[in-house]
C-alpha positions as CSV (number, residue, x, y, z in Angstrom):
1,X,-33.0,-2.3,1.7
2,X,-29.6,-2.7,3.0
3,X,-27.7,-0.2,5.1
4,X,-24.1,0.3,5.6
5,X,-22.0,1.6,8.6
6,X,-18.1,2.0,8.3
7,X,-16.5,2.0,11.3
8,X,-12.9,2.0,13.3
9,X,-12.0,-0.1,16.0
10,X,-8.7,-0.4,17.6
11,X,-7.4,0.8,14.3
12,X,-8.8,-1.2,11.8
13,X,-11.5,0.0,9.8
14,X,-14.5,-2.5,9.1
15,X,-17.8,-2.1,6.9
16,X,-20.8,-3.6,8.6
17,X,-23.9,-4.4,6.5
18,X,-27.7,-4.9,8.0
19,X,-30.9,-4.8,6.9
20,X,-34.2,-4.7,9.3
21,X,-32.1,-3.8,12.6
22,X,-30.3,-1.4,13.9
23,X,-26.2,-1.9,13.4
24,X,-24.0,-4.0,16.2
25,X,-23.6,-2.1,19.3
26,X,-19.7,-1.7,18.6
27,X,-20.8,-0.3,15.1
28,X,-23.3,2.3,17.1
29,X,-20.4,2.9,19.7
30,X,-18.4,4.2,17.2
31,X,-20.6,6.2,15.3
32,X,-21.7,7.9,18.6
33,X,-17.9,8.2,20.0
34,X,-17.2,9.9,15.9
35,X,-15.5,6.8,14.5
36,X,-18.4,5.3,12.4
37,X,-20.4,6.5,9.8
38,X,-23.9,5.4,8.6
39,X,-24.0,5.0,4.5
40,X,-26.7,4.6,3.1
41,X,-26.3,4.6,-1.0
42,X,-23.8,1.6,-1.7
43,X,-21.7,3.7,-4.5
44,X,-21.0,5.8,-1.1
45,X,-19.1,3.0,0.3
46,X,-15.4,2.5,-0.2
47,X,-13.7,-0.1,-2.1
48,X,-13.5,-2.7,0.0
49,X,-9.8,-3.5,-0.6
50,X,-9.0,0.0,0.2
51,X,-10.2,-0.1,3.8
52,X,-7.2,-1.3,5.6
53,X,-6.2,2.3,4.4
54,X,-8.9,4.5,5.6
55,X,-9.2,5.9,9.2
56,X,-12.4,7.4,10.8
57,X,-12.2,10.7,12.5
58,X,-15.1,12.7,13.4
59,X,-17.8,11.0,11.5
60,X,-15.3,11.1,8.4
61,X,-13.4,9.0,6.6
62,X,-10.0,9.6,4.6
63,X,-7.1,7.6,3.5
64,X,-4.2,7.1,6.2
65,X,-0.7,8.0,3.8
66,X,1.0,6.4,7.2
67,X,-0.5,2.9,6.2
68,X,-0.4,3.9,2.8
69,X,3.6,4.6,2.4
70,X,3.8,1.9,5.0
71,X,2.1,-0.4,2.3
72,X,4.0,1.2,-0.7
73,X,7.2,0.8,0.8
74,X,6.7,-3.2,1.5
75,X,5.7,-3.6,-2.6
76,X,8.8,-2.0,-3.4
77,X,10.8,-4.4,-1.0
78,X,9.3,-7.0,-2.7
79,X,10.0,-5.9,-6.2
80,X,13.4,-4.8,-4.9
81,X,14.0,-8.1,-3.5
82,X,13.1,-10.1,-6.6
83,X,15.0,-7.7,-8.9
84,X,18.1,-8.4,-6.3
85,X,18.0,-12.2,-6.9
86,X,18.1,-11.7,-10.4
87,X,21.3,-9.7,-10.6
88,X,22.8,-12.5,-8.1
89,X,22.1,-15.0,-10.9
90,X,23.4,-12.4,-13.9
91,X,26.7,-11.9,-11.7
92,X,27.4,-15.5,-12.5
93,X,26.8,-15.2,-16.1
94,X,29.3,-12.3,-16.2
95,X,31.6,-13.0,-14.0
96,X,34.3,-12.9,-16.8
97,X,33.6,-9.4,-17.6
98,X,34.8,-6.7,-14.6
99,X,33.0,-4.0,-16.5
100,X,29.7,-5.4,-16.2
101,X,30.4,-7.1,-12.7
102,X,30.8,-3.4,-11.6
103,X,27.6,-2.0,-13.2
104,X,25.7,-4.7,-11.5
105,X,27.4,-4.1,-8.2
106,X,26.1,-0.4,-8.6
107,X,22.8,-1.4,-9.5
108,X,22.5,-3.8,-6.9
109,X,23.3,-1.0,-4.6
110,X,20.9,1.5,-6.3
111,X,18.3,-1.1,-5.7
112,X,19.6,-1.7,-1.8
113,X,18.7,2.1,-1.3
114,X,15.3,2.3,-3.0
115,X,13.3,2.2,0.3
116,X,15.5,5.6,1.9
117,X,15.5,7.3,-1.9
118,X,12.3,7.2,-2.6
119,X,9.6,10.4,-2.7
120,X,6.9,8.6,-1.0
121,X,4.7,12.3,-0.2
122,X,2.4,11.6,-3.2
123,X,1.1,8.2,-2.0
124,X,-2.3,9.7,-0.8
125,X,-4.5,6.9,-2.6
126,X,-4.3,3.5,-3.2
127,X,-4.1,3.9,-6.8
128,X,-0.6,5.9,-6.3
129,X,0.6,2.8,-4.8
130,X,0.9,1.2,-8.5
131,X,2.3,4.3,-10.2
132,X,5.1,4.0,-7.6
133,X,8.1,2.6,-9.6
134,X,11.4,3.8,-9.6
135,X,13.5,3.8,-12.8
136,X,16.3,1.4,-11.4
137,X,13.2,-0.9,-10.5
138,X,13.2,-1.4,-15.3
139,X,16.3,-0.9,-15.8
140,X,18.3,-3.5,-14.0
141,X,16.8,-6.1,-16.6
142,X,19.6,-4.8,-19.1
143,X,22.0,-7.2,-16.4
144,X,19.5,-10.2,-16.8
């Protein structure tokens, strides 16, 4: 039967599998120095792509929002970014029509302050990383 140990080393967080021995000695260092945790039941182990979120503290483990927001914040760069391009192309389309050049301008600036404006306190999970989407983030497609 396979056993699990989840452990934290220099800040990164690893799950280690064995079977008939005893786990590395840098997994038992950091269960015995609180950083590691022996699991035994696979449905106890974390998601795999969920532990470059997780830190070990005293034999526990919990989601780190620091890496979390951190993580949130670049997705919304991204989407930012993408949405920006987009409204550079539209400009060209409109550029005949001041009224809509200024909306764009304003939504292209709504866009450029996403990463200060938004609430980021309820990004305690990875799965609130996908619910993150400001408005401006659907609405700028009206330009497009």
């Amino acid at each position: 039967m396979s056993k699990y140990v989840l452990y934290q080393h220099d800040g990164d967080v690893s799950l280690e599998v064995y079977l008939l021995e005893e786990p590395s000695e840098l997994a038992r260092s950091c269960i015995s120095g609180g950083f590691g945790i022996k699991i035994s039941n696979p449905k106890d182990c974390p998601n795999l792509n969920e532990l470059q979120f997780l830190k070990i503290t005293e034999g526990k483990y919990e989601y780190d929002t620091t890496k979390l927001q951190g993580a949130a914040i670049a997705i919304l760069r991204q989407k930012r970014d993408a949405a920006l391009e987009e409204l550079d192309k539209a400009i060209i389309r409109h550029i005949t029509n001041p009224d809509t050049l200024s909306r764009i301008e304003s939504t292209k600036q709504e866009l450029r302050d996403i990463p200060g404006a938004v609430d980021l306190s309820f990004v305690t999970h990875p799965v609130d990383i996908e619910h993150l989407s400001p408005p401006v983030l659907s609405t700028y497609k009206e330009f497009v």
